[in-house]
N, C-alpha and C positions, 0 to 999 in steps of 0.2 A: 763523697760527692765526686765522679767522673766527669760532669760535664758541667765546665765553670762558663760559659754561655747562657746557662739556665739560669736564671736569676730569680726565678720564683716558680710557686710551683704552676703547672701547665698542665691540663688536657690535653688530648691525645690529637683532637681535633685542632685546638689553639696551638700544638708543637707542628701540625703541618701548614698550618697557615704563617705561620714566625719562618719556617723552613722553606718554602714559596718565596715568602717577601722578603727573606733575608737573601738570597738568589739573587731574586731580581734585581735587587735593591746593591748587590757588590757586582754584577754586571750587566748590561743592557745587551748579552749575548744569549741571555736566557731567556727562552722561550717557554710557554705553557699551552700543553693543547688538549682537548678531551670534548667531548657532550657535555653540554654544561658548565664551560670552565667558565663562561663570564655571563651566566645567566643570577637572578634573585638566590637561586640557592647556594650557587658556590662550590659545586659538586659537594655534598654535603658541610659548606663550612670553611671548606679550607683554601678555597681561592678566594673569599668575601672578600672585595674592599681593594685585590690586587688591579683590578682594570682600570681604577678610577683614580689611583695613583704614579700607575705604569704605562697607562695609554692599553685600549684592543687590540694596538696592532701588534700586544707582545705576548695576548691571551685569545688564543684563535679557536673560534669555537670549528668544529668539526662535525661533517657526518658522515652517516651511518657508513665508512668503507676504511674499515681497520687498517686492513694491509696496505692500501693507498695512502693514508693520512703515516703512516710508522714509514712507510719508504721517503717522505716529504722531511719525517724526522731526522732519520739515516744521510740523507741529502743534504741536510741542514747541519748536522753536525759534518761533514765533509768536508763545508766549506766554512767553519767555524764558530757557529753556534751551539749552545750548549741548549736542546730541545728536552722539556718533561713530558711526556705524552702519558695523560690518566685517563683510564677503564674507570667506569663506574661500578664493574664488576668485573672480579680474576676472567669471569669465565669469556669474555670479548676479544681477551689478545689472543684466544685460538684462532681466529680469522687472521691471523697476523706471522703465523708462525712460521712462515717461509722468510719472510725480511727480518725477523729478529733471527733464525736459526742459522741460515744459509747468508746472511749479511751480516749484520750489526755482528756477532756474534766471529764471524770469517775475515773480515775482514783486512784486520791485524796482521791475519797467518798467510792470509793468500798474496798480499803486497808487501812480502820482506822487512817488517813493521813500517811503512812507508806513512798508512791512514791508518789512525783512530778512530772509534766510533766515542767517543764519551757523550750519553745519553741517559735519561733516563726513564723508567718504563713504573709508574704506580698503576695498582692492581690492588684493588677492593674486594676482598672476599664477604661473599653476601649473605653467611648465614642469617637464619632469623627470619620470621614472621614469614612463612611459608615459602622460600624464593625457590622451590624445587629442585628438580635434577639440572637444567640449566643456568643457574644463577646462585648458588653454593659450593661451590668447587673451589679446592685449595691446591694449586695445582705448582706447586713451589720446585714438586722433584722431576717435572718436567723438563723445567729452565736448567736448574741447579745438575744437571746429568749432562749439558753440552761444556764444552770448553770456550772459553771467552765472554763467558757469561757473570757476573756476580750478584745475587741471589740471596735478598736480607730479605728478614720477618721483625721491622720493630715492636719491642713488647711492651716499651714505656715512652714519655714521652719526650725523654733523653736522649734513649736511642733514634731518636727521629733526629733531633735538632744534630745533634754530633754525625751521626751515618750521613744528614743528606748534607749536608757542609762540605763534610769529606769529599761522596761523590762526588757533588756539581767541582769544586775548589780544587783538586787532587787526582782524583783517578780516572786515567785514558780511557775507561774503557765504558760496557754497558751496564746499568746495571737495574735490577726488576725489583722493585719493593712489594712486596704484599703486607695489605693494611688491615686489620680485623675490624670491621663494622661496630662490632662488641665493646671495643674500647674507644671509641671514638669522644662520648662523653667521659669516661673516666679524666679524674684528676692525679696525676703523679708527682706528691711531695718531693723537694730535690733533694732532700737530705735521707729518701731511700730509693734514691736510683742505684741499680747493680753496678754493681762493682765490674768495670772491663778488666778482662782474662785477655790481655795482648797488647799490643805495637799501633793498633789502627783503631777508630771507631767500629769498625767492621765486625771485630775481634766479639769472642764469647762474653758473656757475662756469671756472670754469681750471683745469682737471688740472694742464695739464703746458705751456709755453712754447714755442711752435719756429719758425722760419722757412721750412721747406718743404712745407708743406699744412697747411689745416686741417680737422681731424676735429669735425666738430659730433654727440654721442653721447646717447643718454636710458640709463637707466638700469645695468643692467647693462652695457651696451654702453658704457659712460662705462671701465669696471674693462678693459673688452678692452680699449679706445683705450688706454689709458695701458701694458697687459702692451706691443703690438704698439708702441708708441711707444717702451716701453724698449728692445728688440729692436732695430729700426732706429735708433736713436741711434748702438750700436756699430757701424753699418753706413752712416753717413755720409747719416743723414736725417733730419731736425729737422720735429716734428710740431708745431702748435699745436693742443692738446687742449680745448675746451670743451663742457663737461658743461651741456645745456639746460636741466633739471630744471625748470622751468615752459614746458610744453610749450602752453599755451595764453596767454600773455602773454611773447612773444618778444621782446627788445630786441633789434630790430636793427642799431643802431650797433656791439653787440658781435660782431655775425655780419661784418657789413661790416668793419670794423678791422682784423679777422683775415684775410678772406679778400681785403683791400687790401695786406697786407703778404706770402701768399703765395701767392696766386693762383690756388692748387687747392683743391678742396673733396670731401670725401669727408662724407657723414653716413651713419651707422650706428644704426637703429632695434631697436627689442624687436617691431617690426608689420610687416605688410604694408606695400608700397612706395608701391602705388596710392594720390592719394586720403589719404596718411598725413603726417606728421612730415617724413620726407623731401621728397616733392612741397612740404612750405611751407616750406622750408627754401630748394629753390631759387623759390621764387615771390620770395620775399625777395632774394634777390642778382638775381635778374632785372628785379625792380622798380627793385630802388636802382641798379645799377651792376652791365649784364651782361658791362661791358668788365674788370671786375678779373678773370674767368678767363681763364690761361691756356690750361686745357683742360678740357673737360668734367666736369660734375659726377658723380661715384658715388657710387652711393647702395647699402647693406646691411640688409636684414632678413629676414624671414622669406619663405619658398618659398611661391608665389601658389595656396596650396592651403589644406584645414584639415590641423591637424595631425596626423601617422600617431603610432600606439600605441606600435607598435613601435621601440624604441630604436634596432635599426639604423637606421632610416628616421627616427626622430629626429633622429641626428646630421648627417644632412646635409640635414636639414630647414631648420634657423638657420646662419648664417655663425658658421665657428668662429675662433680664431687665428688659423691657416692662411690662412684664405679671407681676411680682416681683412689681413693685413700684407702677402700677396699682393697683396691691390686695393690699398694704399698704395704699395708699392714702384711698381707699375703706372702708377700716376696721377704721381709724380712721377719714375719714369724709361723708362717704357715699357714693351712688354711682353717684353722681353727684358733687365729689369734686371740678374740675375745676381746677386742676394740670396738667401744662400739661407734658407731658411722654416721656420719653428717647426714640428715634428708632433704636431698636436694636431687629436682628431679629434669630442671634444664639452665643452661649459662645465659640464655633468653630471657630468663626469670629475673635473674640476680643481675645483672649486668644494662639490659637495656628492654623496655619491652615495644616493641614497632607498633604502628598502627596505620599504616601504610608503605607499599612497595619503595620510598625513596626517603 
């Protein structure tokens, strides 16, 4: 157990509404601002219950003018407040990306570390139930490629309570959370939360131990590694599972140790491949030590297109289980392993299934 704050076990949804309230609730310098943040729904859940404890005037609903409202943020943390500004989807702080990139982000470096920006930036990625090319986008390697940025993917609902503590409590700076819609209902037992790989809540995780590949996974893709790990276990293949979740401050020792003890490497993203998470994943073992593979890297994410509407075309849009234990079995026995494979044909299925846009 990493995180002795959990006291039972939590939802994914329930760890960011405790992570909200537990904010608020250690300063009255924290702020919350989004669409929706003090309406009936709670921006799904996770602001419930906070306005009528904390007062509106410390949950400020917002509209529709991103980069306006994140400059108010940036302003706000300047002069001492600690501001949460939540997207109801990743795909809205594009409108924002001058004052997060060119500010919050510069700030630090441009006045001789004079001002901080410590703020913080949740981001909704909205797979599922048709949300298209504009409202499914996981856009993590975006942020995580500027300097001054930090750039987490919680995968359980430990990592929530411990990373946003840290944040708001601790670290000067900015930092972008993206939330998987997917796990939002999920319940996370506290006695199998990962295991932190570091110094900080920020730091890597360890799903799951093994000696015959190692799977490096962000977000939801952390919850597949470990199904497709179980699966193979009874099938005479030991995964070493770790979950990145600070996708923009990598420890590489932890990458290297793993894929020094088995040689294979498979990473599995919520993004595009190009250009992504993946691509620095292997920049990193290429760097350190290109001789610890035995065999070439694979890499899983999203199909090199935007995403279609339609659910058929959804589910083989993302790598599902299937594809996941397939590429595993693959990489450490070839392609004619002779495993046979999960049928499973979307994470929409198994995880949560929508029945409306919100």
């Amino acid at each position: 157990m990493t995180n002795q704050s959990l006291q039972k076990a939590l939802s994914y949804r329930e760890a960011l509404n405790k992570a909200m309230h537990d904010a608020m609730a250690a300063s009255d310098k924290v702020l919350l601002f989004g669409q929706g943040v003090n309406d009936h729904k709670g921006i799904f859940g996770t602001t419930s219950g906070l306005a009528d404890k904390f007062g509106a005037q410390r949950l400020i609903e917002v509209p529709l003018a991103e980069e306006g409202m994140t400059g108010i943020c940036i302003g706000a943390a300047l002069n001492g407040a600690y501001p949460i500004n939540i997207h109801i989807r990743a795909d809205f702080v594009l409108l924002a990306m001058n004052q997060i990139i060119n500010l919050a982000a510069k700030y630090k470096y441009m006045f001789g570390g004079l001002f901080d920006i410590p703020m913080m930036i949740r981001l909704v990625i909205g797979r599922s139930w048709g949300q298209g090319a504009q409202h499914s986008q996981s856009l993590q390697s975006l942020f995580a490629h500027i300097p001054g940025l930090t750039v987490i993917m919680p995968a359980s609902s430990g990592a929530i309570v411990d990373s946003y503590a840290h944040a708001v409590q601790k670290h000067r700076g900015t930092v972008i959370s993206f939330e998987h819609r997917l796990m939002y209902d999920l319940t996370f037992e506290r006695d199998h939360e990962p295991e932190v790989l570091g110094k900080t809540p920020f730091s890597q995780r360890r799903v799951r131990a093994g000696t015959d590949v190692t799977i490096v996974s962000t977000s939801i893709m952390s919850l597949e590694a470990r199904r497709a790990a179980d699966w193979l276990a009874d099938r005479g293949i030991s995964c070493d599972v770790i979950d990145l979740h600070c996708v923009s401050h990598i420890d590489h020792d932890v990458i290297m140790k793993s894929v020094g003890r088995t040689g294979r490497l498979l990473v599995a993203d919520t993004s595009w491949l190009p250009y992504g998470v993946s691509a620095e994943i292997c920049r990193i073992v290429c760097q350190n030590d290109p001789g610890a593979l035995k065999a070439p890297v694979v890499s899983l994410g999203m199909a090199p297109a935007p995403c279609p509407t339609a659910k058929a075309l959804e589910d083989i849009y993302y790598p599902n289980l299937t594809t996941l234990t397939d590429s595993i079995a693959t990489l450490v026995r070839g392609k004619n392993h002779g495993i046979d494979l999960p049928h499973e044909r979307s994470m929409a299925d198994v995880y949560k299934r929508f029945k409306g846009p919100f």
